[in-house]
MMTF fields as JSON, N, C-alpha, C and O atoms, coordinates in Angstrom:
{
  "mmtfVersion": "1.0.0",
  "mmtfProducer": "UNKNOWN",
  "numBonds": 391,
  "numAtoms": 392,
  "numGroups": 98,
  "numChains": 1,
  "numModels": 1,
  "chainsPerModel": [1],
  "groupsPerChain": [98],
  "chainIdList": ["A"],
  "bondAtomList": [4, 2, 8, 6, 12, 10, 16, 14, 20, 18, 24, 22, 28, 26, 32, 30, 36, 34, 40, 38, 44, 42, 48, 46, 52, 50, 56, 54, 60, 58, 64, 62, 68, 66, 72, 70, 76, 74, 80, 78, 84, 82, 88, 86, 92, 90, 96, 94, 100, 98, 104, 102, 108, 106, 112, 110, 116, 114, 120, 118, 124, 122, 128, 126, 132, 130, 136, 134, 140, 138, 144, 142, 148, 146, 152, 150, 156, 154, 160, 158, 164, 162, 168, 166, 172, 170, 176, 174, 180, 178, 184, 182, 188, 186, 192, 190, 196, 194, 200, 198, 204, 202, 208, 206, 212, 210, 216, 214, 220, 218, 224, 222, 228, 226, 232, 230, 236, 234, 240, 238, 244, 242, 248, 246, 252, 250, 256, 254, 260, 258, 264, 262, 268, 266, 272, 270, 276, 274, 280, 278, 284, 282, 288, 286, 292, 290, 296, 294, 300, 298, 304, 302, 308, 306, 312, 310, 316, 314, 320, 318, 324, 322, 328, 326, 332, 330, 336, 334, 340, 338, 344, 342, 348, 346, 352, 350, 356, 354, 360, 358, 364, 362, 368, 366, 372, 370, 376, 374, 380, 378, 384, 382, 388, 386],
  "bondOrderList": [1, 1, 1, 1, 1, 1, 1, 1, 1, 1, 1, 1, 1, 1, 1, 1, 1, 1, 1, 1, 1, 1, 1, 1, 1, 1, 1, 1, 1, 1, 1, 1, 1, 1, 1, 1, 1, 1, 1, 1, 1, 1, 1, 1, 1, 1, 1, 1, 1, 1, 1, 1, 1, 1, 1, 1, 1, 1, 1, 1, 1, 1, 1, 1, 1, 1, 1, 1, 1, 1, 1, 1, 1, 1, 1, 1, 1, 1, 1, 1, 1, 1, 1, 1, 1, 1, 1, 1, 1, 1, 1, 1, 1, 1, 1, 1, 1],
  "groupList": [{"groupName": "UNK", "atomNameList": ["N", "CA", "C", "O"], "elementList": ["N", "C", "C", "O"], "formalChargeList": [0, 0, 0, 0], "bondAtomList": [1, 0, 2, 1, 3, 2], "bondOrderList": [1, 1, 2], "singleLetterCode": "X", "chemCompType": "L-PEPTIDE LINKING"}],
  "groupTypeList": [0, 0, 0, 0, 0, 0, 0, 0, 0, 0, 0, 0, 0, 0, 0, 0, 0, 0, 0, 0, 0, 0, 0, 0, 0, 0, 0, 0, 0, 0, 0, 0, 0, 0, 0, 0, 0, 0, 0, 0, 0, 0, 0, 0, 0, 0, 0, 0, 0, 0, 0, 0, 0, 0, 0, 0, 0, 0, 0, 0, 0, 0, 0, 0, 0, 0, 0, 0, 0, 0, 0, 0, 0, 0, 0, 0, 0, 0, 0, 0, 0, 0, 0, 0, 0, 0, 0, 0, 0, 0, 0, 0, 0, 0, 0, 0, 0, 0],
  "groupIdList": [1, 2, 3, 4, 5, 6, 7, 8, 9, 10, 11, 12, 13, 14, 15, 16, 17, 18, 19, 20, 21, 22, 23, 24, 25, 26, 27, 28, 29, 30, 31, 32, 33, 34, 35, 36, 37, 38, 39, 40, 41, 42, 43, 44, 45, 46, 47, 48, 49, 50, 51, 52, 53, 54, 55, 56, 57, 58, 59, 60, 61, 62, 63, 64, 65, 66, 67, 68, 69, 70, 71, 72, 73, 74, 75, 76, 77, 78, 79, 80, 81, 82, 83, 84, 85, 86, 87, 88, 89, 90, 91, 92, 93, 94, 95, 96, 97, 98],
  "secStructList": [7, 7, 7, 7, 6, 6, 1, 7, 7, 7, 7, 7, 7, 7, 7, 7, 7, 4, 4, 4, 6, 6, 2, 0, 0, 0, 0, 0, 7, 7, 6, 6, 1, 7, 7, 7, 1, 1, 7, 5, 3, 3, 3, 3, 7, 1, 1, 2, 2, 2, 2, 2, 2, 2, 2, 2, 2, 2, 2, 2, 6, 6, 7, 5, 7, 7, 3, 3, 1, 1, 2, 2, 2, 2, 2, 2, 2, 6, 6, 6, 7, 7, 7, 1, 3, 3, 7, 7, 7, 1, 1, 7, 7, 6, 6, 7, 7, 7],
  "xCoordList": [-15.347, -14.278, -14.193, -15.104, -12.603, -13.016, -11.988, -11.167, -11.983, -10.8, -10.034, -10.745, -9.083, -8.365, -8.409, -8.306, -8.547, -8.928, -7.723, -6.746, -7.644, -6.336, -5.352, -4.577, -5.655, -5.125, -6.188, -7.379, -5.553, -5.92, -6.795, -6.425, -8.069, -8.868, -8.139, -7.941, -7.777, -6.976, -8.246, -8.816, -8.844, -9.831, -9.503, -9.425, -9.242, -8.732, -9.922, -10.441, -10.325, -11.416, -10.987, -10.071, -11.966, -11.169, -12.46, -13.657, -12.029, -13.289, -13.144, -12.171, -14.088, -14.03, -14.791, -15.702, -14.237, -14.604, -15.645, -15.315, -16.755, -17.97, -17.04, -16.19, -17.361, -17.535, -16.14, -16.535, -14.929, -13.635, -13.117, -12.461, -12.967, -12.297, -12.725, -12.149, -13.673, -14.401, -13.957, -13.554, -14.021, -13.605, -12.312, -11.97, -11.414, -9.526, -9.393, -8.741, -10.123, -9.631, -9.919, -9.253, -11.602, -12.031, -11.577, -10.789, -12.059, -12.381, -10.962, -10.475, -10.309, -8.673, -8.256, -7.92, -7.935, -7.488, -5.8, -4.844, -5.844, -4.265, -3.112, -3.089, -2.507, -1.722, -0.65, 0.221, -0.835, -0.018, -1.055, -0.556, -2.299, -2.967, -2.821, -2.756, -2.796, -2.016, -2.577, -3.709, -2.356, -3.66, -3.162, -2.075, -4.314, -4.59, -3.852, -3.579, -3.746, -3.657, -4.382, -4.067, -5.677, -6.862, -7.23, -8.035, -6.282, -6.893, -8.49, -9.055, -9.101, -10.565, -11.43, -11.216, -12.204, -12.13, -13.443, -14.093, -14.048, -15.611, -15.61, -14.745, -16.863, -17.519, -18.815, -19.673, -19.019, -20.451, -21.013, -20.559, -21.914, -22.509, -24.554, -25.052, -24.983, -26.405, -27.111, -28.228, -25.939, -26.516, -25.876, -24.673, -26.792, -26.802, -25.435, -24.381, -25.593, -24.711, -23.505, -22.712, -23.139, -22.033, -21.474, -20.369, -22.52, -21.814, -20.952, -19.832, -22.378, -21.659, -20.21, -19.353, -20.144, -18.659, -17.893, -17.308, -17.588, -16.914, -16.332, -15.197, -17.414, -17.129, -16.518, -15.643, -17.032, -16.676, -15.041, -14.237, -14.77, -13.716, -12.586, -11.381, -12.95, -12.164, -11.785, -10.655, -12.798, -12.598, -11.298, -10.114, -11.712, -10.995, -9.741, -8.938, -9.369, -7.702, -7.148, -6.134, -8.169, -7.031, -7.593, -6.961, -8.967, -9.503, -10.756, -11.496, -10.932, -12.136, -12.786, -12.277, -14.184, -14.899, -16.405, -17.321, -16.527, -17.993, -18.566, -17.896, -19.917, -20.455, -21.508, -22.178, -22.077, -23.009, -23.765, -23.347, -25.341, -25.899, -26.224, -27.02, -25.112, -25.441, -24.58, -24.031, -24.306, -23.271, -23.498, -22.481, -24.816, -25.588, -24.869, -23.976, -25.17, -25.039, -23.434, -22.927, -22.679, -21.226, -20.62, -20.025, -21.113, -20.983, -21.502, -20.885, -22.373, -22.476, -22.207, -22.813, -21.478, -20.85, -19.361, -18.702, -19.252, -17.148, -17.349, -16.308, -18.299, -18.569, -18.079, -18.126, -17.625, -18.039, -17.008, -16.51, -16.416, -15.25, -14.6, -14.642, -13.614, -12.115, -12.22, -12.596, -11.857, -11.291, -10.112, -9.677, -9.331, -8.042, -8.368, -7.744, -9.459, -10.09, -10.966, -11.572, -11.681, -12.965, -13.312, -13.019, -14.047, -14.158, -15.64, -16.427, -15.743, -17.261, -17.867, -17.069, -19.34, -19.648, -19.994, -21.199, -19.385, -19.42, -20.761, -20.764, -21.931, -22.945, -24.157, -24.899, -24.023, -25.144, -26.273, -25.919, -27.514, -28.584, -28.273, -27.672, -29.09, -28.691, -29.914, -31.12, -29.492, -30.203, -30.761, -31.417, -29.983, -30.049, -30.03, -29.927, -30.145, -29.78, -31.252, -32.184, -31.452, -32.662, -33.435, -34.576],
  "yCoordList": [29.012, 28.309, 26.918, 26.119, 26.788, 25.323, 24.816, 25.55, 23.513, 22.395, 21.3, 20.679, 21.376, 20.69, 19.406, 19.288, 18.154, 17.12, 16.802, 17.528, 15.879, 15.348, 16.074, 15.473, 17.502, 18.553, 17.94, 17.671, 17.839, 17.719, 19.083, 20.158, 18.932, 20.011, 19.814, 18.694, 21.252, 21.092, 21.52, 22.461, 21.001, 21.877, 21.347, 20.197, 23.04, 22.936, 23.441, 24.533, 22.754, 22.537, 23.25, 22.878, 24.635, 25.431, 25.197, 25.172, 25.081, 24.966, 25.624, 25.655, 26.124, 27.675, 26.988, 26.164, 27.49, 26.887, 28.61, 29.621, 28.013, 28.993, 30.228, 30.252, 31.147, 32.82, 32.758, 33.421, 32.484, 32.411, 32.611, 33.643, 32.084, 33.066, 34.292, 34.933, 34.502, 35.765, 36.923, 38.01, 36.724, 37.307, 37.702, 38.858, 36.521, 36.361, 37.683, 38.707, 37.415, 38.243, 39.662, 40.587, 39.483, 41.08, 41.832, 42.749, 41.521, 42.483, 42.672, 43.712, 41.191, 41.609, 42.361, 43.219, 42.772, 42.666, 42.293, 43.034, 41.161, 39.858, 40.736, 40.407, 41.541, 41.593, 40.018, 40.058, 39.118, 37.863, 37.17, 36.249, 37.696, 36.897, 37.604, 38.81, 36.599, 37.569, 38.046, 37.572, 39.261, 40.63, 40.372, 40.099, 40.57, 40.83, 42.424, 43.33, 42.411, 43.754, 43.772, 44.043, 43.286, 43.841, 42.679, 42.607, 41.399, 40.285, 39.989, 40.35, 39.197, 38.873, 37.59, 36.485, 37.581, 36.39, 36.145, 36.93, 35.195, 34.699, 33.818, 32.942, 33.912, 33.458, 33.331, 34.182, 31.613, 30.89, 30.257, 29.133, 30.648, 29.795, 30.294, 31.402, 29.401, 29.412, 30.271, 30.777, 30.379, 31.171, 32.366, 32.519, 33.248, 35.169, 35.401, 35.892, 34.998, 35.313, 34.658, 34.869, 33.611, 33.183, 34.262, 34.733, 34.336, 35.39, 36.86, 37.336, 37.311, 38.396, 38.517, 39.342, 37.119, 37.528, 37.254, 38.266, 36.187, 36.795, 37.498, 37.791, 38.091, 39.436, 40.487, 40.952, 41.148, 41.751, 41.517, 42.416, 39.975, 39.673, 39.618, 39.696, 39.509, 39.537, 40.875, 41.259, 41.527, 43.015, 43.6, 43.849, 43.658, 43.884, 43.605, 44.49, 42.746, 42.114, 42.546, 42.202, 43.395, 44.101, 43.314, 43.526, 42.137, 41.424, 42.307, 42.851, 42.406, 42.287, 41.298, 40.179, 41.527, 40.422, 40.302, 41.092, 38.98, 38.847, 37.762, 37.006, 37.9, 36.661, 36.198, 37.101, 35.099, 34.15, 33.615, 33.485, 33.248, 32.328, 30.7, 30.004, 30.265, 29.031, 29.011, 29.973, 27.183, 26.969, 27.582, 27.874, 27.876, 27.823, 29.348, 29.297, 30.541, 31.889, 31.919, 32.528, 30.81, 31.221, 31.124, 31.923, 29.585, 29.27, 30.05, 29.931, 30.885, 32.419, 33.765, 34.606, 34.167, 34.588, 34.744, 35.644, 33.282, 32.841, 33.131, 32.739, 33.693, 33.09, 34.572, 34.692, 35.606, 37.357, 37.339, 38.45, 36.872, 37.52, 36.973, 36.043, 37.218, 36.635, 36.653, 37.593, 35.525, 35.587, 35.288, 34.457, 35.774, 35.22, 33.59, 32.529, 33.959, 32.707, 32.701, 33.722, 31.198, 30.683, 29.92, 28.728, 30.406, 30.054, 29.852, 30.663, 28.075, 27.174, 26.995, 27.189, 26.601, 26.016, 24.549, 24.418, 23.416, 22.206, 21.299, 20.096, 21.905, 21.16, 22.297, 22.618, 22.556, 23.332, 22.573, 22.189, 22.411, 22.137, 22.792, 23.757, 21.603, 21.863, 23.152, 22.932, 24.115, 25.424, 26.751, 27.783, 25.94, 26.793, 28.427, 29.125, 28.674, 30.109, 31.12, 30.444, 32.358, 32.872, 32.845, 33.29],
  "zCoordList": [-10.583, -9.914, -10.5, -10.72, -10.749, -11.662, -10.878, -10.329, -10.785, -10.031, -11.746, -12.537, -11.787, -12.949, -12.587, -11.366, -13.301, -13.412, -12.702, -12.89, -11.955, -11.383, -10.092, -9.348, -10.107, -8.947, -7.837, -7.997, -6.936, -5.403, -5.167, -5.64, -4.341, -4.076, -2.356, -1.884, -1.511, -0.336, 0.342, -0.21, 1.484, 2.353, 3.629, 4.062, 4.372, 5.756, 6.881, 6.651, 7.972, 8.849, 10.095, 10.828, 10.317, 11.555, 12.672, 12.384, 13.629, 14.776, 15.871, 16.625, 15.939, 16.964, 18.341, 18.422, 19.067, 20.522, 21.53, 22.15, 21.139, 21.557, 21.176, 20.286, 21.965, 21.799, 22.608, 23.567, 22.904, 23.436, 22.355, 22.496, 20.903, 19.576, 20.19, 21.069, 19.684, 18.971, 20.197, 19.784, 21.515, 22.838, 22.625, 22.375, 22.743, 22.285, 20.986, 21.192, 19.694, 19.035, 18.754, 18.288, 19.36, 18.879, 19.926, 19.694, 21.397, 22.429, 23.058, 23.501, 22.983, 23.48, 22.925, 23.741, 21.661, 20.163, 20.112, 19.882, 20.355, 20.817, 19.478, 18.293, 19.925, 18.675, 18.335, 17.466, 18.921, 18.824, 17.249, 16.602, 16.878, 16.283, 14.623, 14.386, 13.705, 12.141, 11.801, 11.708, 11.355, 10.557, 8.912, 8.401, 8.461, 6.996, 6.571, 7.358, 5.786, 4.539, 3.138, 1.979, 3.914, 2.634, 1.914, 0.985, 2.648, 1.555, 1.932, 2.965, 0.763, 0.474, 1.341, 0.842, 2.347, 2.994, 3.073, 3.764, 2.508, 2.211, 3.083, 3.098, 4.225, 5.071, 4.971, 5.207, 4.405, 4.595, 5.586, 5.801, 6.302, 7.09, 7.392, 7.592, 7.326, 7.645, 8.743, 8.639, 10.231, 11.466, 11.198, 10.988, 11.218, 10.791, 11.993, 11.587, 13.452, 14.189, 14.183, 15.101, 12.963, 13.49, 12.117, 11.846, 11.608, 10.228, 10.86, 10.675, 11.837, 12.426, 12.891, 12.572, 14.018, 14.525, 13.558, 13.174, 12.894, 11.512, 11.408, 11.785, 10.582, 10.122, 10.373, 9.643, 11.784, 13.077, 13.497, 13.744, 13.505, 14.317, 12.795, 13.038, 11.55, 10.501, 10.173, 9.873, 10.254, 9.589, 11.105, 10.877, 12.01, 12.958, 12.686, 12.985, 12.26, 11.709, 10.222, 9.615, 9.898, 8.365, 7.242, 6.207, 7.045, 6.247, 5.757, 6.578, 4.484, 3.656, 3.864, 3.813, 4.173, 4.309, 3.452, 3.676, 2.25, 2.026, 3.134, 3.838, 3.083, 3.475, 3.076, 2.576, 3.033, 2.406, 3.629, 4.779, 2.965, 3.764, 3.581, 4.211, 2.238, 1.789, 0.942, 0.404, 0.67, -0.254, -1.563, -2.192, -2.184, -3.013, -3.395, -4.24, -2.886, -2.485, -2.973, -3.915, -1.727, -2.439, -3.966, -4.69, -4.126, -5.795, -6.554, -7.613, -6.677, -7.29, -6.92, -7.585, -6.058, -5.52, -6.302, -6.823, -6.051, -6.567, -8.106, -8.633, -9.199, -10.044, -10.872, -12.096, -9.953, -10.279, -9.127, -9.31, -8.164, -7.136, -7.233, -8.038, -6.475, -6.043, -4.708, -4.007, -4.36, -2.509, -2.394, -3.192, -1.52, -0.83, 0.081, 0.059, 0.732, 1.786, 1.615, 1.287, 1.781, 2.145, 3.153, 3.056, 4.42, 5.082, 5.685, 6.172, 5.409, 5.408, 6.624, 7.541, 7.107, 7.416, 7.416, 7.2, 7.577, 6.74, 7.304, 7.045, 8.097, 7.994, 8.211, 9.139, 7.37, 6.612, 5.598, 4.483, 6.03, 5.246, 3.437, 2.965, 2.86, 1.108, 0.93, 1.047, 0.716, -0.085, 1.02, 0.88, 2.314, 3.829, 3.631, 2.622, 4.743, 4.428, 4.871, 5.308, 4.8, 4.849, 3.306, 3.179]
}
């Protein structure tokens, strides 16, 4: 993954309010909320369970899902895939992960 000298890098910050996402989208299953058609959606974060709902609550919506346990993991990861989305944990310990 390379960023061009001078292009703006865009990063957008989503914050999930406890287990009320994950409730709203999996167990309701809200058809008000937008489903995927197979696009690629990489989910990093350090806690195994926040990986789960994720996952769980992505795949549920028509998303492919990888996931990572560290920034480290994704940057080799991105290096061999393609994602449609990436979606971070932004305070994650440097080399975290199991």
């Amino acid at each position: 993954m390379e960023i061009a000298p001078g292009e703006p890098l865009r990063i957008g910050v989503i914050q999930a309010l406890s287990g009320k996402v994950a409730a709203h989208g999996c167990a309701a299953g809200n058809r008000d909320l937008p489903h995927g058609a197979g696009e690629t959606v990489l989910v990093v974060d350090d806690e195994a369970l926040q990986l789960d709902i994720a996952d769980r609550m992505l795949r549920q919506l028509g998303y492919e899902v990888l996931t990572v346990a560290s920034g480290e993991q994704a940057v080799q990861l991105l290096k061999d895939a393609m994602v449609d989305l990436l979606v971070l944990d932004m305070l994650m310990e440097p080399g975290g992960g199991p």
